[in-house]
C-alpha positions as CSV (number, residue, x, y, z in Angstrom):
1,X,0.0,0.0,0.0
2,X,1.5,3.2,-1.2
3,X,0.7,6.4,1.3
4,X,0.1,9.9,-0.3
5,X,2.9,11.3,0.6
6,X,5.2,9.0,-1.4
7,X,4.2,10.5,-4.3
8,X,5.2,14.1,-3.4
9,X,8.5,15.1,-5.2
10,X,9.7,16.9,-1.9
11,X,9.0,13.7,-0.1
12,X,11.4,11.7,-2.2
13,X,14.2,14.8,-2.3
14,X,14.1,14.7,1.7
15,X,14.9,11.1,1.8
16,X,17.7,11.5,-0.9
17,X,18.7,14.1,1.1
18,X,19.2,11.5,4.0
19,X,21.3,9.6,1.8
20,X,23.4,12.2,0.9
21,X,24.1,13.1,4.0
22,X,25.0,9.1,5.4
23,X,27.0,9.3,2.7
24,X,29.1,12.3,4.1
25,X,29.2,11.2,7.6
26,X,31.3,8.3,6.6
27,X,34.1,11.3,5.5
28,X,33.7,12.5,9.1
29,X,37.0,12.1,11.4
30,X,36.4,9.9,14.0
31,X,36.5,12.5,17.0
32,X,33.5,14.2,15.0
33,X,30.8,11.2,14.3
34,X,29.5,10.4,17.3
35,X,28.1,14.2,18.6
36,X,27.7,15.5,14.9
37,X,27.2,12.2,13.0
38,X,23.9,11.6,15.6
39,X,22.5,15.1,15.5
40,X,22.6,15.3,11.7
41,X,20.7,12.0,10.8
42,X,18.2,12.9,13.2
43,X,17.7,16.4,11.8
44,X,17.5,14.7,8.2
45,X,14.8,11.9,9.3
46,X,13.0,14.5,10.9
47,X,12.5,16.6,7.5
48,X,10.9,13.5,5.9
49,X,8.6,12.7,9.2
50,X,7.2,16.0,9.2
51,X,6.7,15.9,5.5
52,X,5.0,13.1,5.9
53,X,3.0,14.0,9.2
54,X,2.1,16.7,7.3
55,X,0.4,15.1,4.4
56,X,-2.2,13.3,6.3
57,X,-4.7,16.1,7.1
58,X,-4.7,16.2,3.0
């Protein structure tokens, strides 16, 4: 079952977004990816929750 707001383009540019940004973590030194590395992926998944929280009343 697909939800609504899979099909919204901003939707799938958050979660590339997320990608990206695992992706550049991994390039982080050591000292860094534990305070930074947790603070950024939860500011990324929290775009695409609230895009998606926000699609519902739609």
């Amino acid at each position: 079952m697909k939800f609504k707001f899979e099909k919204l383009h901003v939707w799938k540019l958050s979660m590339d977004l997320g990608e990206d940004i695992n992706n550049l973590i991994k390039s982080f030194p050591i000292e860094e990816r534990y305070n930074l590395n947790s603070q950024l992926l939860r500011a990324t998944d929290s775009v695409a929750l609230n895009i998606s929280e926000g699609s519902i009343g739609q």
